[in-house]
N, CA, C and O atoms as a Tinker XYZ file with bonds, in Angstrom:
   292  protein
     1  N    -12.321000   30.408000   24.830000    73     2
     2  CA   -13.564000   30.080000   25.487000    64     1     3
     3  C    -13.285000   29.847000   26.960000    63     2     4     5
     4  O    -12.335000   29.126000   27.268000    81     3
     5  N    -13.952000   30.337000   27.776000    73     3     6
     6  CA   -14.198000   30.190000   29.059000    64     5     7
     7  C    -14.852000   29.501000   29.815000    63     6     8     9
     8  O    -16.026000   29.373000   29.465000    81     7
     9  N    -14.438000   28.774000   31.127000    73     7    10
    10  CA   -16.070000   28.104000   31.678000    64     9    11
    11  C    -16.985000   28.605000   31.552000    63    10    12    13
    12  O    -18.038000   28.006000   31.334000    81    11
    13  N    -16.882000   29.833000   31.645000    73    11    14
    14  CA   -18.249000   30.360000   31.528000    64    13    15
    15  C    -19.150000   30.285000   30.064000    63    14    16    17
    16  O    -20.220000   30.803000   29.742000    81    15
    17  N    -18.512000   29.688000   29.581000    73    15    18
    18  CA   -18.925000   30.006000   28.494000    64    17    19
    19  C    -19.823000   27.895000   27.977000    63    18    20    21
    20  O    -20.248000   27.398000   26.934000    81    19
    21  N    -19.703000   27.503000   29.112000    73    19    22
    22  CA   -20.288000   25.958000   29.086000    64    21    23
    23  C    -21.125000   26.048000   29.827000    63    22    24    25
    24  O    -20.948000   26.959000   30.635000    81    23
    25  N    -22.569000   25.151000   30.014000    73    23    26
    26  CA   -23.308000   25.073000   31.086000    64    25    27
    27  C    -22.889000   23.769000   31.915000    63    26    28    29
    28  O    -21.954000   23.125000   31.438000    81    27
    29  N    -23.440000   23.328000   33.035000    73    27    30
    30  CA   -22.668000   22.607000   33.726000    64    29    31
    31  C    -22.697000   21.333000   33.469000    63    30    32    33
    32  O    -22.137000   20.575000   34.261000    81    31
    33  N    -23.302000   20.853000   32.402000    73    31    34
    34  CA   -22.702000   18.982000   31.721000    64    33    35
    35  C    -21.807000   19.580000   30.712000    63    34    36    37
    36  O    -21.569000   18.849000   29.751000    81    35
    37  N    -21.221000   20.821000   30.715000    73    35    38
    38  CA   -19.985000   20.865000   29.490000    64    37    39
    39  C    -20.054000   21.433000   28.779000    63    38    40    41
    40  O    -19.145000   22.101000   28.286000    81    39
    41  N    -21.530000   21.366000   28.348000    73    39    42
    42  CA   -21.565000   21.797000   26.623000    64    41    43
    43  C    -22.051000   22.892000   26.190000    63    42    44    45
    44  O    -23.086000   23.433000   26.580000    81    43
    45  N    -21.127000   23.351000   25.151000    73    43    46
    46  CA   -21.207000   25.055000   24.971000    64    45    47
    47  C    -22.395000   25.164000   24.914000    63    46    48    49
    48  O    -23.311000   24.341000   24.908000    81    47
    49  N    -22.339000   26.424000   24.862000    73    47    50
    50  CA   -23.674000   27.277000   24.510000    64    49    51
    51  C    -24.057000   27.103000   23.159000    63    50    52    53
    52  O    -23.462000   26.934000   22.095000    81    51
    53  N    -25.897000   27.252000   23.735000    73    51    54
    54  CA   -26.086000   27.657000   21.724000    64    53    55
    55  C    -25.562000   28.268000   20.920000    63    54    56    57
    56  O    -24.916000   29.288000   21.158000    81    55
    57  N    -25.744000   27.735000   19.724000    73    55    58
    58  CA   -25.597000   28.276000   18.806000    64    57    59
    59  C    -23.844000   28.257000   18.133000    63    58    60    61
    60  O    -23.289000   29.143000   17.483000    81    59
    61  N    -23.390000   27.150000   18.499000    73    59    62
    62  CA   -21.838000   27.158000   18.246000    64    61    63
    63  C    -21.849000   26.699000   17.259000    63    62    64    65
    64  O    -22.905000   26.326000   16.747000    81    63
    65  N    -20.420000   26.549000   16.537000    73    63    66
    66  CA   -20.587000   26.250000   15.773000    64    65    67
    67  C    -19.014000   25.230000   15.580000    63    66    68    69
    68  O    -17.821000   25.433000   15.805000    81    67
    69  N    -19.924000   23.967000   14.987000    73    67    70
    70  CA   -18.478000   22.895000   14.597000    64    69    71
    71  C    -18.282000   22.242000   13.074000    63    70    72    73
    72  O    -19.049000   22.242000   12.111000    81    71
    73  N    -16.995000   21.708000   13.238000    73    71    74
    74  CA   -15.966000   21.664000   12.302000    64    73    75
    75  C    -16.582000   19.892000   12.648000    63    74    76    77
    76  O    -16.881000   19.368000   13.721000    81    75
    77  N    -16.590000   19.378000   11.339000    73    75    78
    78  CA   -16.171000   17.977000   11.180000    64    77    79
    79  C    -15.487000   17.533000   10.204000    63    78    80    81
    80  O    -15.712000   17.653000    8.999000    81    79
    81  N    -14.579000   16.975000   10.773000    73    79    82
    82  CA   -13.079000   16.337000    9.799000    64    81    83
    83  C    -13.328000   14.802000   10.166000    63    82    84    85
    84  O    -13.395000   14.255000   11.266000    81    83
    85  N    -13.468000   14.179000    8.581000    73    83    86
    86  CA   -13.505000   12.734000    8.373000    64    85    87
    87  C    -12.248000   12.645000    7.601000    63    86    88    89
    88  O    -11.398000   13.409000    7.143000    81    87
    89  N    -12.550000   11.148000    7.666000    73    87    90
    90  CA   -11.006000   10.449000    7.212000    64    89    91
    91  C    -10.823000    9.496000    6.089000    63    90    92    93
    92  O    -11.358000    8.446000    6.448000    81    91
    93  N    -10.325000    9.363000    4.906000    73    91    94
    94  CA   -10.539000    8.416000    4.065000    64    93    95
    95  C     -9.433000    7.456000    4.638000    63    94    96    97
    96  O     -8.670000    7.623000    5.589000    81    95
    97  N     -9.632000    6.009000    3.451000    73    95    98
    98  CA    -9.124000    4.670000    4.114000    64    97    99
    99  C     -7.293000    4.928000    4.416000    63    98   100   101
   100  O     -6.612000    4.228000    5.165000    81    99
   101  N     -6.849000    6.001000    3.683000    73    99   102
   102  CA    -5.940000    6.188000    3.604000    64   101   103
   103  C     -5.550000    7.120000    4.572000    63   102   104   105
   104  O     -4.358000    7.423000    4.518000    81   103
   105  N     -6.393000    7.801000    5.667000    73   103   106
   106  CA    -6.079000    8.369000    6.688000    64   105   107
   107  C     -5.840000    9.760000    6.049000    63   106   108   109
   108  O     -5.388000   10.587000    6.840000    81   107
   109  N     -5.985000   10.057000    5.171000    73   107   110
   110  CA    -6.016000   11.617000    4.563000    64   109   111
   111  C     -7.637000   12.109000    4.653000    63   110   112   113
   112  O     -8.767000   11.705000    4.381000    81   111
   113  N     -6.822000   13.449000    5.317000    73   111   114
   114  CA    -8.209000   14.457000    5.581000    64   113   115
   115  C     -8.908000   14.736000    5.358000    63   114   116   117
   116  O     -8.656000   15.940000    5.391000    81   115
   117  N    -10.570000   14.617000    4.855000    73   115   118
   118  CA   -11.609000   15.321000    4.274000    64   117   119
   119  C    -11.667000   16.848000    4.163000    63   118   120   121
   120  O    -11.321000   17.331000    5.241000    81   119
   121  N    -11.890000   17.531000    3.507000    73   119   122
   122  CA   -12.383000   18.708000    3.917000    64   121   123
   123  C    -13.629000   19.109000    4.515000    63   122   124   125
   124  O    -14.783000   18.845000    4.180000    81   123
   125  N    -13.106000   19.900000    5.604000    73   123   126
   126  CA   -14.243000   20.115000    6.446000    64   125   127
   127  C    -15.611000   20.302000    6.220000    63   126   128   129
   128  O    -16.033000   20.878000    5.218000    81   127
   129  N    -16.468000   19.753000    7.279000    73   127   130
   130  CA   -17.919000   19.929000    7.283000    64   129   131
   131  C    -18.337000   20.982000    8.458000    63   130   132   133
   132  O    -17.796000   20.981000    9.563000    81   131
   133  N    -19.205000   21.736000    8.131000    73   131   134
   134  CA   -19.756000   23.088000    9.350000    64   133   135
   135  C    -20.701000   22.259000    9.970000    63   134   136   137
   136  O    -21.216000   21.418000    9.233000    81   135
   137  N    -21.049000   22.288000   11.124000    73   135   138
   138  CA   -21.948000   21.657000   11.699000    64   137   139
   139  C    -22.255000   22.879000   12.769000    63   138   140   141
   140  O    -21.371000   23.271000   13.531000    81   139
   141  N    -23.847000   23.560000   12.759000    73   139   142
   142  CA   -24.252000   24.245000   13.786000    64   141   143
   143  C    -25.224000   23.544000   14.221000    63   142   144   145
   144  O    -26.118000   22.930000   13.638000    81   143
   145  N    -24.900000   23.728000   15.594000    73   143   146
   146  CA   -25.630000   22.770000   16.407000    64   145   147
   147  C    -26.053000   23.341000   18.088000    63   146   148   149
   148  O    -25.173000   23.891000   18.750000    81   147
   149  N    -27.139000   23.190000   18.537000    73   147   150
   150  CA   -26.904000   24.225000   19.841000    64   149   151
   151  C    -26.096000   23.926000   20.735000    63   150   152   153
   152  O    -25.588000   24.956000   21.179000    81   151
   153  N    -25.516000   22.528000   21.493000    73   151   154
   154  CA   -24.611000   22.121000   22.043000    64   153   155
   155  C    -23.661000   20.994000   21.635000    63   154   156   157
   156  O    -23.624000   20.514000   20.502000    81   155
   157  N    -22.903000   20.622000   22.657000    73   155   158
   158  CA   -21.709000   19.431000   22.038000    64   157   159
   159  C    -23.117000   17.816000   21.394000    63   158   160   161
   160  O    -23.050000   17.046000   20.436000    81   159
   161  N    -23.739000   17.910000   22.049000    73   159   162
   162  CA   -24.838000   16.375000   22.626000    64   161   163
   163  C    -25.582000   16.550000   21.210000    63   162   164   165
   164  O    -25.406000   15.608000   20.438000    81   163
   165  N    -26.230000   17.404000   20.838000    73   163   166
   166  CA   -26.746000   17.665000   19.527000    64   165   167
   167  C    -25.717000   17.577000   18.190000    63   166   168   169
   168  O    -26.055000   16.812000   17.286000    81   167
   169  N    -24.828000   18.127000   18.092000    73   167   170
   170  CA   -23.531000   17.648000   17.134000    64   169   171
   171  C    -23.251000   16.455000   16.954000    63   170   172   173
   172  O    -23.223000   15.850000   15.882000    81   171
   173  N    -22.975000   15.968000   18.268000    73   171   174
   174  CA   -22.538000   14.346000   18.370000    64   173   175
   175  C    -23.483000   13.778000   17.663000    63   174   176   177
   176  O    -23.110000   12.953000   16.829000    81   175
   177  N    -24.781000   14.023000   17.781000    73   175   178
   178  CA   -26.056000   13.261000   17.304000    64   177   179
   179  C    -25.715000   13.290000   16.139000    63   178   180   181
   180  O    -25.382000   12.274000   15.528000    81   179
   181  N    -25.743000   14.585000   15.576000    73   179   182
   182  CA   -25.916000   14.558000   14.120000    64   181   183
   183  C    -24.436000   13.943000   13.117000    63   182   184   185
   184  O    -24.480000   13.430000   11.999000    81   183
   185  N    -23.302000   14.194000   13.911000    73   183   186
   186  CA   -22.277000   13.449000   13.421000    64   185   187
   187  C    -22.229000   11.606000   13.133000    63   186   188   189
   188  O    -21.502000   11.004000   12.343000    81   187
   189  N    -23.060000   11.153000   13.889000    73   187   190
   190  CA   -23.560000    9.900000   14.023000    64   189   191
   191  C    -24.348000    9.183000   13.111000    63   190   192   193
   192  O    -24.235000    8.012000   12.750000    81   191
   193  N    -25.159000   10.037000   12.787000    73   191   194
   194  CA   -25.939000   10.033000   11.801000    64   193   195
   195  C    -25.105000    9.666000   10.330000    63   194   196   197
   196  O    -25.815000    9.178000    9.451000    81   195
   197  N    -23.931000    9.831000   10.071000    73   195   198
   198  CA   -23.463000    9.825000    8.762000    64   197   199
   199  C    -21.782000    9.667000    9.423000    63   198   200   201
   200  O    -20.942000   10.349000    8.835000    81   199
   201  N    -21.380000    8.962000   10.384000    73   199   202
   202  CA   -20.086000    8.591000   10.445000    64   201   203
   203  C    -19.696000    7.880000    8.933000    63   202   204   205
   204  O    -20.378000    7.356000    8.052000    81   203
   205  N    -17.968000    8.191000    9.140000    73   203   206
   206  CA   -17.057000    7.069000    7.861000    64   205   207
   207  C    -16.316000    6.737000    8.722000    63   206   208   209
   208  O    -16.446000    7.223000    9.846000    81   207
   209  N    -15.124000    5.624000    8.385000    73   207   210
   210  CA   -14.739000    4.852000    9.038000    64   209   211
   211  C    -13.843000    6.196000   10.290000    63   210   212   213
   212  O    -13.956000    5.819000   11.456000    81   211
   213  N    -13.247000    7.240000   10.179000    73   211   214
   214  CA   -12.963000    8.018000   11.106000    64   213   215
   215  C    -13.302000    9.532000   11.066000    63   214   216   217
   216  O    -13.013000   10.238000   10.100000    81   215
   217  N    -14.055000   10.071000   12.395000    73   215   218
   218  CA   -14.108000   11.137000   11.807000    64   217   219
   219  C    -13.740000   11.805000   13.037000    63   218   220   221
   220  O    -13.480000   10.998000   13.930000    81   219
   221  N    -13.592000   13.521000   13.507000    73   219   222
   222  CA   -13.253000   14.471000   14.406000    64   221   223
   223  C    -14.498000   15.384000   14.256000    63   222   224   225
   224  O    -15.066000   15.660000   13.200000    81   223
   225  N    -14.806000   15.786000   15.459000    73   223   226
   226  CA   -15.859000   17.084000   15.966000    64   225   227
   227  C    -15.038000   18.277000   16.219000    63   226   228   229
   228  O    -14.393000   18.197000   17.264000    81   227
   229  N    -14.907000   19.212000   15.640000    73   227   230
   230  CA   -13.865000   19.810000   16.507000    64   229   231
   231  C    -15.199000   21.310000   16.759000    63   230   232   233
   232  O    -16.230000   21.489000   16.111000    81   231
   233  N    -14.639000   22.161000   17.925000    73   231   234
   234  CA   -15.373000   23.208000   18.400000    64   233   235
   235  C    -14.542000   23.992000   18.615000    63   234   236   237
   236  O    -14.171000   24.099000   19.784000    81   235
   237  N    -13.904000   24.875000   17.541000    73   235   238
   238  CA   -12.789000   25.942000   18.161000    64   237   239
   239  C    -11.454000   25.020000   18.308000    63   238   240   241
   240  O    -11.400000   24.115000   17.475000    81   239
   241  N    -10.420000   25.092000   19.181000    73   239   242
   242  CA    -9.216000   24.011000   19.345000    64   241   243
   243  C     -9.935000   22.818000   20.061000    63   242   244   245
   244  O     -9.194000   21.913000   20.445000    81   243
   245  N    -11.264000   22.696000   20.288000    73   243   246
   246  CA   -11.336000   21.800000   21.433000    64   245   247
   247  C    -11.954000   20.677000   20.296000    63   246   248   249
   248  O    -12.647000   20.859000   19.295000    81   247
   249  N    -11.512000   19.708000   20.772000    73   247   250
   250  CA   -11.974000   18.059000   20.036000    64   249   251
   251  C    -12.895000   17.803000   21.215000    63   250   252   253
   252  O    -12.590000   17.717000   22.405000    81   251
   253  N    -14.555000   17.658000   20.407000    73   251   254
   254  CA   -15.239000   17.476000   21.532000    64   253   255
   255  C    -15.346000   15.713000   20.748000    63   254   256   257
   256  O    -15.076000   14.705000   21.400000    81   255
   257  N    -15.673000   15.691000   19.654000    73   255   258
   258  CA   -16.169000   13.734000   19.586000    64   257   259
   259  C    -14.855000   13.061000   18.611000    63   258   260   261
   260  O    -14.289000   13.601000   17.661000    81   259
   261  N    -14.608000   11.729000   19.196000    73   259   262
   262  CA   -13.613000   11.405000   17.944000    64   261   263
   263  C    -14.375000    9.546000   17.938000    63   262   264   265
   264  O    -14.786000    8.826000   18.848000    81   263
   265  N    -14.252000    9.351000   16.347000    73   263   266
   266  CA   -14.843000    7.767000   16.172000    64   265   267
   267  C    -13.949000    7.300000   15.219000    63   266   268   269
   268  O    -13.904000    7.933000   14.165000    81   267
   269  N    -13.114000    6.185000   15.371000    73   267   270
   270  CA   -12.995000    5.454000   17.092000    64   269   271
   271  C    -12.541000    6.467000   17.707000    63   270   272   273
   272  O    -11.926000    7.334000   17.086000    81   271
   273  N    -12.777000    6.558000   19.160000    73   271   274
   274  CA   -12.267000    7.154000   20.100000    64   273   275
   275  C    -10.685000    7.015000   20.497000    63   274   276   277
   276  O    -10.392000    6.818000   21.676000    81   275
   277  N     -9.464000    7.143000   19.293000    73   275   278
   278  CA    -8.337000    7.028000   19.932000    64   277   279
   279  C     -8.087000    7.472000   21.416000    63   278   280   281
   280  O     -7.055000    6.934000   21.819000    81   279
   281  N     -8.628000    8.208000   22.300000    73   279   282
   282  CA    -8.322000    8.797000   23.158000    64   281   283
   283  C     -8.597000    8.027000   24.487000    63   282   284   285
   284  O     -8.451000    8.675000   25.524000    81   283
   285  N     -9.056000    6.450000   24.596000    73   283   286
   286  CA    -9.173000    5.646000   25.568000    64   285   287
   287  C     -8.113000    4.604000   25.572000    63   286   288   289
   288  O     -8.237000    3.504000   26.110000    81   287
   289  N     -7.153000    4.989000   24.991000    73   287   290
   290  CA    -6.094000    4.365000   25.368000    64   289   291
   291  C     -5.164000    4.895000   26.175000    63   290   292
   292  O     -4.174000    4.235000   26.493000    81   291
C-alpha cells in the first residue's frame, strides 16, 4: 500500500478490508474476525463495539488499533 493509497487523516480508502485478532485470558490467539469497513475510524468503531480483554485491527501488515494500546510505552 502506498500513500496514495490513504486520504490525508490516514485512513485507507473504502472499502478495505480488516482482520481482527482478539485474545483470550491466556494470551492465545482468537481466530480471526473480517471486518469491512470503509476506513481505519469506522473499524475502530465497530471493533469497540464488542472489545475482550485484548484485541488487534490489523489492515494488510499494518496494525491500525490495538486495546490496551501496548504501543504507548
Amino acid at each position: 500500500m502506498t500513500d496514495r493509497d490513504h486520504d490525508i487523516d490516514g485512513d485507507a480508502r473504502q472499502g478495505s478490508a480488516y482482520r481482527l485478532y482478539c485474545f483470550d485470558v491466556r494470551g492465545r490467539r482468537l481466530p480471526a474476525e473480517p471486518i469491512d469497513a470503509a476506513d481505519d475510524r469506522t473499524a475502530i468503531a465497530i471493533v469497540q463495539l464488542h472489545l475482550h480483554d485484548r484485541c488487534e485491527l490489523w489492515q494488510g501488515e499494518r496494525l491500525v488499533f490495538c486495546e490496551p494500546d501496548v504501543r504507548r510505552n
